[in-house]
N, C-alpha and C positions, 0 to 999 in steps of 0.2 A: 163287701162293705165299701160304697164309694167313697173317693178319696174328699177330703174338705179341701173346697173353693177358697185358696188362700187371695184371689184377684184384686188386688187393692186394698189392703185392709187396714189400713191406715190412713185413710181418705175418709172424711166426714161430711155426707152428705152430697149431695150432686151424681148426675148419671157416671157410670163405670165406662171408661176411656180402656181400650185395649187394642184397636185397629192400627196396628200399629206393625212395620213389614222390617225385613231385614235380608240380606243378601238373596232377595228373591222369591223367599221361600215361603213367605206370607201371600193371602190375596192380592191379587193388583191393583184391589181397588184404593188402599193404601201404600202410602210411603212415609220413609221414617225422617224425612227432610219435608216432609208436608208437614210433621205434626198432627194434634191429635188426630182421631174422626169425629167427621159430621154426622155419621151415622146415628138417623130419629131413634127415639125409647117411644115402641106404639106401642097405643091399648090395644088389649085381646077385648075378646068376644064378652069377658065377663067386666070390663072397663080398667082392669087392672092392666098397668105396665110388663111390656115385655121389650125385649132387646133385640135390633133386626138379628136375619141372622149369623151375619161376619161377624159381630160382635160376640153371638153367642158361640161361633166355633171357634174362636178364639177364647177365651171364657173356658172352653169344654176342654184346651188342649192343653196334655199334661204331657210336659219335658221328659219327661223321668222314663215313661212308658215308652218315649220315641230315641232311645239311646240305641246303637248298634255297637257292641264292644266285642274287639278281640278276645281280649285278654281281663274281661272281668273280675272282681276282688269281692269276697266272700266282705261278711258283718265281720268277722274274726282279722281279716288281713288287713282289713281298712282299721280297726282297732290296734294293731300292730305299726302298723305305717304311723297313725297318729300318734302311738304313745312316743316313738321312736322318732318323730319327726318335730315333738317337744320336749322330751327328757332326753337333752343332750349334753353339751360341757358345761349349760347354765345354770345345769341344776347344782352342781358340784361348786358353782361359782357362791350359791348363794348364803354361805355362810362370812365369806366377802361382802356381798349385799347387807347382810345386816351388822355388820360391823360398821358401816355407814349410812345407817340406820338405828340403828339400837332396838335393843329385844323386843319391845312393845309393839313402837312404831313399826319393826319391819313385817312381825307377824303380822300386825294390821294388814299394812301397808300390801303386804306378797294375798294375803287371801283377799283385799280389794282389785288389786292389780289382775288376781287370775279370772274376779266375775265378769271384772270389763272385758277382757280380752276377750273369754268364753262370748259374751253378749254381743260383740260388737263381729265374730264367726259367726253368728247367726243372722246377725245384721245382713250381714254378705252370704251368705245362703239363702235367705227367703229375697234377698234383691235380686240373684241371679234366676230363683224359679220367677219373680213377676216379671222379669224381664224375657225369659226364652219363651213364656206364654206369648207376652204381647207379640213378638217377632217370628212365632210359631219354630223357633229351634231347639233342641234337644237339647242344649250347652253352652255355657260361656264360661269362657275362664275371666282370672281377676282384672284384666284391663280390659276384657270386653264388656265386662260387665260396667263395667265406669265409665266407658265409652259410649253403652247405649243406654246408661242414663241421664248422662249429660245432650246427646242427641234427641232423648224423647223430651228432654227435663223445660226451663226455664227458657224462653227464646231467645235472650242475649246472651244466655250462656250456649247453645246448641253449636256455636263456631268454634268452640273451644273443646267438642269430642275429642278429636285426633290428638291433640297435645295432651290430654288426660290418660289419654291411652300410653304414648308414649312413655311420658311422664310414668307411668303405675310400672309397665314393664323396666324399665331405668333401674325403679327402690326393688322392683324383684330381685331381679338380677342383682344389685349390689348385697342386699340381703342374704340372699343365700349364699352367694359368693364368700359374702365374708363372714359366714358361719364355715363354710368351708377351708377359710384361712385360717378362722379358730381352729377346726380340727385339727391343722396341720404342725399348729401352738402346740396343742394341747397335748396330742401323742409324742410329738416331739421333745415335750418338755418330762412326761413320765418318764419313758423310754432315759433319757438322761441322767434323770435320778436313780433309776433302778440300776443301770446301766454302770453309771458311775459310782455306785458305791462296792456290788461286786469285782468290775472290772477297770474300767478308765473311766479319766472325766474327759468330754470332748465337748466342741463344743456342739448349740444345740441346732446346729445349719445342715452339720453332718450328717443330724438323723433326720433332718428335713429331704436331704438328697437321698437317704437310704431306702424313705417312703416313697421317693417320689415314682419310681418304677411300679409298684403295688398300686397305688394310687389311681394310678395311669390305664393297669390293665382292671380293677375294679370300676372303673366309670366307661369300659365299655359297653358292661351290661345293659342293653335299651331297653329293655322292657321292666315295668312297673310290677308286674306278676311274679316274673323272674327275681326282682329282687326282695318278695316275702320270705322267703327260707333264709337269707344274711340278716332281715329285719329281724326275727324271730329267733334266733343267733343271739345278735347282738343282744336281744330285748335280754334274752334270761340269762345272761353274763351280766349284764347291766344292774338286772334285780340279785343276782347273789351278789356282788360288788356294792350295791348297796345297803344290803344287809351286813356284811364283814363291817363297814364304815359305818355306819350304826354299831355293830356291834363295837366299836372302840368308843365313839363319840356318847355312849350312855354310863363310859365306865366312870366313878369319881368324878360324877358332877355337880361342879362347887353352885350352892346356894342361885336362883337366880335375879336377889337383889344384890349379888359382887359382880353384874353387867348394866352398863346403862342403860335403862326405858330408851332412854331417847342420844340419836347425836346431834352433833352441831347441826346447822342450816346450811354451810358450804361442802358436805359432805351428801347430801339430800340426792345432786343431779346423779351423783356415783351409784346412790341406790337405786334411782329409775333406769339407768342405763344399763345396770345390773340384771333388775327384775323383769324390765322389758324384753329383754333379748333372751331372757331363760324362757317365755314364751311366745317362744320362736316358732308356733306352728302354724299362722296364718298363710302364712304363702303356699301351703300344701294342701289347704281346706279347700278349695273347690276342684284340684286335678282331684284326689282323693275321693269326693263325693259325685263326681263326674265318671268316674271308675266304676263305681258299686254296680254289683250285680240287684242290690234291692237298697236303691238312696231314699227309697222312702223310711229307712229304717236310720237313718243318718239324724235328724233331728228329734225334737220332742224331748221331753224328761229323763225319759230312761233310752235315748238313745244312746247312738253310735258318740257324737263329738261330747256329750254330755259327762257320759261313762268313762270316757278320757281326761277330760280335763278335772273332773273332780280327782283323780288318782293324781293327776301333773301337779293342783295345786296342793293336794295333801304331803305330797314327797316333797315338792321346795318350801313350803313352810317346816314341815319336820326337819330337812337337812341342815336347812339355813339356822333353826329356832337350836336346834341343839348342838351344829356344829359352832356354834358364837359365844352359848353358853358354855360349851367345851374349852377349848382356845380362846376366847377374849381376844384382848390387842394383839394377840401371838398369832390370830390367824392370816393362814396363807393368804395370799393374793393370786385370785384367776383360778385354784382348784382345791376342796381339802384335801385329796389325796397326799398333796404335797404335807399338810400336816400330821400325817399318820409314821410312827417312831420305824426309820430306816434299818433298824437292825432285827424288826421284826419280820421272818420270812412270810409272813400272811397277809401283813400290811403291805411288802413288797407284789406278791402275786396283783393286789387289789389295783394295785398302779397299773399293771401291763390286763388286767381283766377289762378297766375303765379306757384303756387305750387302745386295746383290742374294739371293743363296743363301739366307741366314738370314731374310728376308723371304718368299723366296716357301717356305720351310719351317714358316708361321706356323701356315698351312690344315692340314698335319697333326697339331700339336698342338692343333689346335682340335678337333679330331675327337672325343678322347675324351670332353672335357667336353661337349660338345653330346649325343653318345649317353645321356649319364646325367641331364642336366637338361632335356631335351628332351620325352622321354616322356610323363614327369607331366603336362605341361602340354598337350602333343597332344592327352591324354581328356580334358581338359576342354575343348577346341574341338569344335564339333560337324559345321560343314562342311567340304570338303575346301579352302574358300576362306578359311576363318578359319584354318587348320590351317598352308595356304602361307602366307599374311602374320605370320599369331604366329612361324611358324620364323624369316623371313626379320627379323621385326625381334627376337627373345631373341639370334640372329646379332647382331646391330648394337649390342646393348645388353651382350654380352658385351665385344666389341670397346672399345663405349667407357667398360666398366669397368678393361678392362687398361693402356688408356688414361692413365686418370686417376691408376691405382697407379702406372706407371709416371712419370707427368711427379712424383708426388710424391717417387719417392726415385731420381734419377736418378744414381746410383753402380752403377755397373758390375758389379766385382768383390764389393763388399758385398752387394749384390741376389742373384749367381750362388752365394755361398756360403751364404747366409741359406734361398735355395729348397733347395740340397741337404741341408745340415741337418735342415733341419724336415721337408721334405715328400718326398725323394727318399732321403732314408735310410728313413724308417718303413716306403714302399711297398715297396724296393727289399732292404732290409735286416730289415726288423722283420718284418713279416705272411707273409712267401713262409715261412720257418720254423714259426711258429705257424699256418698254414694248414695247411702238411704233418704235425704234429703230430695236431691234430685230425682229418684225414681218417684216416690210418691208426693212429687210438687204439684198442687192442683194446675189444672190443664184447661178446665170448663168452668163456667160462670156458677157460682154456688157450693160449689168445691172447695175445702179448706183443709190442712194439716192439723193433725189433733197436738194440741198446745204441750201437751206433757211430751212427745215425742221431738218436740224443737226443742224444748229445754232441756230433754237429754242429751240430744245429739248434740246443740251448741256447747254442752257442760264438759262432752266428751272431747269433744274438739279441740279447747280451751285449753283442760289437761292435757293433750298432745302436745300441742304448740309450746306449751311452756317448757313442758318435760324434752321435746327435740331442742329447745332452743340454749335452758342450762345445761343440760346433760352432754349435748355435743360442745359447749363452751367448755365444759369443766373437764372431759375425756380430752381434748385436744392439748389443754396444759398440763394435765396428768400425763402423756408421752412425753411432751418436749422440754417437761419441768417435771421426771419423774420423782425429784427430791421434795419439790414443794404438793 
């Protein structure tokens, strides 16, 4: 069954622009600093339109088909990777989330929050297939893809590729990073609790240095394949850890008109900062989909990102919705575990299950940042013996930078809101709109953007901006004014 011609589909009216080159590997009759093609739409023989032929083998050429992978990942491993690369310390966070929030609104609020995200991953997957077509490459990741939409896109804005690109790698890299310094919170802060009530209390820097050796030799794993069997680990510690927690959080739950619908309005930016950052998996979505042995099976309804994310948003609406009803104003800050009764040995294990899980899930958010800062530095090694030791230690040296951010602000919940703000709204919220924009900006005279499409994408925009701009306001006085 052939595949459907996804080539513009967004575009109303006027000939389909696709000649369009990139590092080469396209015709020569095009370049991507030229802009569109001139290439005529001739009549055939019966007087209907046809497209010359660069147009149409360009047009004909499907990404997906022209992938060459070492280390290819199965429907089920890319399933794993995604669940695992969104259900991480946020989800645990979001009973915090709706305490600044309130029961109503956060339930809204988190099953709102999970369609945009989901919408705005697909956003950025059919950007990246219109775009490897027009350039005839098999792949882009997330700043290339905004780099060569911004080059194909609008002509005043085409100077401004490089710095988009820059730019998008920067919020990666701080992204994952500092979900990575959350981890570093996060086990740290179990680990102490458990720690401290059978044995000593220490503080919690200590078990920051105790990881940091595990840490170290866990992120030299390179390969994405290699690390399904720790993802798949983690995953089902994770799912029994979150059933125990359920199983406490459904006992003796009081009424849920003794919670408020709704909280204040200066508590608001804590719950996007909250919600945003528990879906935390855009920065994984195109290596991921870029991987698959069959990415034709990654989108659509009952796909691959689909089938994920409905499970991500039903677990953080369930966690948050009843851990809030559970504990009210008593709940924890930055994880429920921490509100699970100390002296019970089941609730205890649940702590080091959850800390186990979110540790050994460190190596796949290290993943992205190593792809992007790795490279660069690769060309300038010259053997393949300087090339293994430079990886093996910018590994170690990444590590014991997350390290260090983390022992310096070791607040939990501050940290988890402070990352989604800044750096998980912009990726997540801000650029998937303005990337789609520009990819399908008319190009040719008659050509225009379908109206409902600009007023999602400026509506989504809009949301971003606001949500980076209190969210990062109100997480930065929340560290420095933890009392107010």
């Amino acid at each position: 069954m052939p595949k459907k011609d996804e080539s513009q589909p967004l575009l109303v009216g006027g000939p389909v622009d696709n000649d369009l080159a990139e590092r080469g590997t396209a015709p020569p009759a095009a370049s991507l600093g030229a802009g569109p093609s001139t290439s005529p739409v001739l009549p055939n023989e019966s007087g209907s339109l046809s497209t010359s032929k660069s147009e149409q083998s360009l047009m004909d050429y499907d990404p997906m088909m022209n992938r060459e992978l070492d280390h290819p990942t199965s429907n089920c491993d890319t399933l794993i990777h995604l669940l695992k690369g969104n259900v991480g310390t946020g989800i645990l966070a979001m009973p915090d989330a709706f305490h600044n929030a309130g029961l109503v609104l956060g339930t809204v609020g988190t099953l709102i929050m999970g369609f945009i995200c989901t919408h705005c991953m697909h956003m950025l997957v059919a950007c990246a297939h219109e775009l490897c077509r027009r350039t005839q490459v098999p792949s882009l990741g997330f700043s290339e893809v905004c780099e060569t939409a911004f080059r194909t896109g609008p002509v005043p804005l085409q100077k401004y590729h490089k710095f988009v690109k820059n730019l998008i790698n920067v919020f990666l890299c701080i992204t994952q990073l500092g979900f990575c310094c959350v981890y570093f919170v996060f086990v740290s802060t179990n680990l102490q609790e458990v720690i401290g009530y059978y044995l000593v209390h220490v503080d919690i820097r200590v078990y920051m240095v105790l990881l940091l050796l595990p840490m170290i030799v866990l992120n030299w794993v390179k390969s994405l394949k290699y690390l399904t069997p720790v993802s798949l680990f983690a995953s089902i510690i994770t799912v029994v850890g979150l059933g125990i927690i359920f199983f406490y959080m459904l006992q003796d739950l009081p009424p849920a008109n003794t919670r408020p619908a709704f909280a204040t309005w200066k508590q608001l930016p804590l719950f996007f900062g909250t919600a945003i950052y528990a879906f935390e998996g855009i920065g994984v979505i195109l290596p991921l989909e870029n991987n698959m042995q069959t990415p034709q099976d990654f989108g659509g309804c009952f796909g691959v990102l689909n089938t994920a994310m409905v499970i991500v948003a039903t677990l953080y609406t369930s966690v948050g919705f009843f851990g809030y009803l559970k504990y009210g104003e008593d709940v924890k800050v930055g994880s429920i575990t921490l509100n699970l009764p100390k002296a019970d040995f089941l609730a205890q294990s649940v702590r080091l299950m959850m800390a186990l899980a979110i540790f050994l899930s460190y190596g796949l958010q290290f993943y992205v940042p190593m792809r992007i800062m790795w490279p660069p530095i690769r060309r300038r090694l010259q053997t393949e013996k300087a090339q293994r030791i430079g990886e093996y230690t910018m590994r170690t040296l990444l590590v014991l930078f997350t390290f260090f951010l983390a022992s310096a602000v070791p607040n939990l919940g501050a940290v988890i809101s402070l990352v989604g703000a800044v750096s998980s709204s912009t990726l997540a919220l801000i650029f998937p709109p303005i990337i789609e924009l520009m990819t399908f900006w008319p190009t040719q005279p008659g050509q225009k953007l379908c109206p409902w499409m600009v007023t999602k994408d400026v509506s989504i925009l809009i949301f971003g901006v606001l949500g980076f701009g209190f969210g990062t306001y109100t997480s930065i006085v929340n560290i420095v004014h933890p009392s107010l």
